[in-house]
C-alpha positions as CSV (number, residue, x, y, z in Angstrom):
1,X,73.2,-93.9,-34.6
2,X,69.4,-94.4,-33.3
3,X,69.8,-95.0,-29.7
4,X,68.4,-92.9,-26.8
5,X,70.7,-90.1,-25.6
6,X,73.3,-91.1,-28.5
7,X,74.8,-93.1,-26.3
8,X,75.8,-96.8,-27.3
9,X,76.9,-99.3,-24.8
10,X,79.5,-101.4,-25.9
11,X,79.9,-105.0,-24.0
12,X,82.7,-107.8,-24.0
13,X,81.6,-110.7,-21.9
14,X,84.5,-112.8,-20.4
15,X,82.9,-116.4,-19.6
16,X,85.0,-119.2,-17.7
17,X,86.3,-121.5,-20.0
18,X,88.4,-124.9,-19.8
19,X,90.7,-126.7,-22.4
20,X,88.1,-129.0,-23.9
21,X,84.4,-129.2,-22.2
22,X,83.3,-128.1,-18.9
23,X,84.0,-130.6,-16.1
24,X,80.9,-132.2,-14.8
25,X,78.6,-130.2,-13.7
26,X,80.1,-126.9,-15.0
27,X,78.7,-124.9,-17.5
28,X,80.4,-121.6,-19.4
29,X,79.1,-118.6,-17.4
30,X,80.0,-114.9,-17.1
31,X,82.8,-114.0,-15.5
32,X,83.6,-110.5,-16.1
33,X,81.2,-107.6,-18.5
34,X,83.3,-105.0,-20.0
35,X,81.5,-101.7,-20.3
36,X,82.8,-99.0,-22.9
37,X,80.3,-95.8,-23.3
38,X,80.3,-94.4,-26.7
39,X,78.8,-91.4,-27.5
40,X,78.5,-89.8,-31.2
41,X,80.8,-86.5,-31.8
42,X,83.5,-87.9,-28.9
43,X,87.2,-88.3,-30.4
44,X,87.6,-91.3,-27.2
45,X,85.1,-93.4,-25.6
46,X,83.8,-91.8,-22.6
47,X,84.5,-94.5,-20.3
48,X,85.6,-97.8,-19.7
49,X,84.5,-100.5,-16.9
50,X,85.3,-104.1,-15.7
51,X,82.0,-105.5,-13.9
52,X,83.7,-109.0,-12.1
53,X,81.3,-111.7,-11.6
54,X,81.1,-114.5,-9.3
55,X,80.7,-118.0,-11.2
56,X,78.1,-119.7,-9.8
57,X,78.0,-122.8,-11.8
58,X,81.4,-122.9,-12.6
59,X,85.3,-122.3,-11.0
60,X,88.0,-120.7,-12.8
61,X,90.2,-123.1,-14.3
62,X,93.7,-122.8,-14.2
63,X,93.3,-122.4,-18.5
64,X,90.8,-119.7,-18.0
65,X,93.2,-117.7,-15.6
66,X,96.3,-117.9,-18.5
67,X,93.6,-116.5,-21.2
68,X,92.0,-113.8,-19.2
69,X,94.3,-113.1,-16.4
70,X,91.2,-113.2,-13.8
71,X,91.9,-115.9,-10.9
72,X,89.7,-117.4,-8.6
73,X,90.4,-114.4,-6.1
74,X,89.1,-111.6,-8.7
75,X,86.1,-113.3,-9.5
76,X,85.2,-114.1,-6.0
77,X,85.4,-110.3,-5.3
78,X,82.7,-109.9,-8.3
79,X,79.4,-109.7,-8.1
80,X,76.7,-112.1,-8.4
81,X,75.3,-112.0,-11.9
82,X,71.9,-111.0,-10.9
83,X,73.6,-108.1,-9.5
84,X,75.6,-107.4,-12.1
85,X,72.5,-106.6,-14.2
86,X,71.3,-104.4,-11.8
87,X,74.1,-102.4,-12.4
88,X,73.8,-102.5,-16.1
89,X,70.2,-101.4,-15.8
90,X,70.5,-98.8,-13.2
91,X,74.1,-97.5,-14.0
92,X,74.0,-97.5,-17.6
93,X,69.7,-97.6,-18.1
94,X,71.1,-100.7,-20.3
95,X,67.3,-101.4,-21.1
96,X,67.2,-98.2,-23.4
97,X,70.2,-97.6,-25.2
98,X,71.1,-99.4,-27.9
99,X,74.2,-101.6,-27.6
100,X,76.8,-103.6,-29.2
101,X,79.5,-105.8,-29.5
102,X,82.3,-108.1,-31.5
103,X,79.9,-110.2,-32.9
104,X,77.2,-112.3,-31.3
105,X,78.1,-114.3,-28.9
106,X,78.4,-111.4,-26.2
107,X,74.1,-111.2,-26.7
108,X,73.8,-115.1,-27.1
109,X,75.9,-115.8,-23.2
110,X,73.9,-113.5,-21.9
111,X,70.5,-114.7,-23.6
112,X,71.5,-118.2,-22.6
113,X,72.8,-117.2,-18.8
114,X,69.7,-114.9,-18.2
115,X,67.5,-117.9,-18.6
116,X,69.4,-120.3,-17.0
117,X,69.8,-118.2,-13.8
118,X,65.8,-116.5,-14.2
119,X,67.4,-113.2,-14.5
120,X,65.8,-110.7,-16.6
121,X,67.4,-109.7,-19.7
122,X,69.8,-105.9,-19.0
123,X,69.4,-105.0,-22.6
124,X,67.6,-103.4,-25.0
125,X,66.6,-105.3,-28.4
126,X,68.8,-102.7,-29.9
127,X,72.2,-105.1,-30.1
128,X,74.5,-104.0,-33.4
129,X,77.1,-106.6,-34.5
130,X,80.2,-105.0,-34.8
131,X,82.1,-107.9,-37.0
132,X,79.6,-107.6,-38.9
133,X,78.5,-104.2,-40.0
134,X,83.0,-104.1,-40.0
135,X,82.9,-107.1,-42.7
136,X,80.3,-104.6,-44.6
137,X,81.9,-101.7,-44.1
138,X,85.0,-103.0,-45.2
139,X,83.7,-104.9,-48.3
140,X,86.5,-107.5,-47.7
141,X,87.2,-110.5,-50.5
142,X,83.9,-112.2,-50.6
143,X,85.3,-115.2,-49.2
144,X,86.3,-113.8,-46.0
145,X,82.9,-114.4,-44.0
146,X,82.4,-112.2,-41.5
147,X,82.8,-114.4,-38.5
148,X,86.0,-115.2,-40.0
149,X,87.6,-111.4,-39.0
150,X,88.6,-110.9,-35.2
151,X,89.1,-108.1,-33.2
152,X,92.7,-107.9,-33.4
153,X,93.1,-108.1,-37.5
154,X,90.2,-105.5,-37.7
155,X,92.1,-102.9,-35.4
156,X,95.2,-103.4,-38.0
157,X,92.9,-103.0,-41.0
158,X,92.2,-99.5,-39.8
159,X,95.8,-99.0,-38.4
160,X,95.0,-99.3,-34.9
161,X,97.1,-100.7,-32.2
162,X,95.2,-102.8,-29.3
163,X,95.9,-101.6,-26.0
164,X,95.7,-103.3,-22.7
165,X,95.2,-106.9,-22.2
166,X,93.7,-109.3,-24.6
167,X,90.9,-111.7,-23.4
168,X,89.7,-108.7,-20.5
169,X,86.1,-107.5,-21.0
170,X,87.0,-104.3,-20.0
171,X,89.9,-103.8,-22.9
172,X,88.5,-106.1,-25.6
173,X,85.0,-103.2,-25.2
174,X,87.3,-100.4,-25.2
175,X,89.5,-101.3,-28.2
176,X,86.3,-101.9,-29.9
177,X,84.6,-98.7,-29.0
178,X,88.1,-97.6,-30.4
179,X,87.4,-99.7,-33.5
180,X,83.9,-98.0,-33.8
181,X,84.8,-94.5,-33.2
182,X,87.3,-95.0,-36.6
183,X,84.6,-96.7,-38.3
184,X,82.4,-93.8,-37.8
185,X,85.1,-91.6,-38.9
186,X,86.1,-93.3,-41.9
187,X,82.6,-94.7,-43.0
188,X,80.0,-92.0,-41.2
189,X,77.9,-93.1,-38.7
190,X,75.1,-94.4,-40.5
191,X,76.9,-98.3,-41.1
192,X,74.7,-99.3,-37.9
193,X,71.5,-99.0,-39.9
């Protein structure tokens, strides 16, 4: 694993979400980062952390709240996103360790949201895709693509159980820092390069 320290960061994004498209006027936004360190050698991920965040161009909707258990009230206790990277950067130095997560759309909601809001960017270029370099590893039938295998059918593949609540950042980065640390095991930890 090339990253600074050894350390990898691994992010879930929750974004608010509605059944259909956004009312008018709304737009998909950040809602909660989950934050699971991961350092090589480690049987368990070191830590694991829920970073709320208070829509600003966007309410909860009442779908949202049934699919990731955060109401209204949790995310107006959050902090504001701009804030929220802050943290990243100074809590985690989130601008030099490489990081990761289920996929791509963690790094494109952020991409997207950091422009939107003139925020700069928390992370390092360093981003690994997960699914991915899992699809690889696992040299599933051809045609299952990638995008195709989710969090929940990879854990079973390597005999994992999830634990805690589906849909929260903060579980959906542990269980795959989980997911990771048995992919390392089984597969070295070279299937990042």
């Amino acid at each position: 694993m090339h990253s600074l320290n050894g350390q990898l960061l691994v992010i879930d994004v929750e974004a608010s979400c509605w059944r259909g498209h956004p009312p008018p006027g709304e737009q998909n936004e950040i809602i909660e980062i989950g934050v699971c360190l991961l350092e090589p050698g480690q049987e368990e991920p070191l830590e694991a952390r829920s970073i709320l965040v208070q829509p600003q161009r966007s309410k909860i909707s009442p779908f949202c709240t049934r699919l990731t258990s955060i109401t209204p009230e949790m995310a107006a206790q959050g902090l504001l996103f701009e804030a929220a990277c802050d943290l990243l950067r100074r809590e985690y130095d989130s601008r030099h360790v490489a990081w990761a997560s289920w996929g791509r759309d963690d790094r494109h909601l952020f991409e997207q949201q950091c422009a939107s809001f003139q925020v700069d960017y928390p992370f390092s270029a360093r981003h690994y895709d997960l699914r991915r370099a899992f699809a690889l590893a696992q040299r599933t039938d051809r045609s299952v693509k990638a995008h195709q295998v989710g969090l929940m059918k990879a854990l079973a593949l390597m005999d994992l159980s999830y634990e805690g609540t589906v849909h929260r950042g903060v579980d959906d980065a542990f269980n795959t820092a989980r997911l990771l640390r048995a992919m390392f095991q089984q597969y070295g930890e070279d299937i990042l390069d």
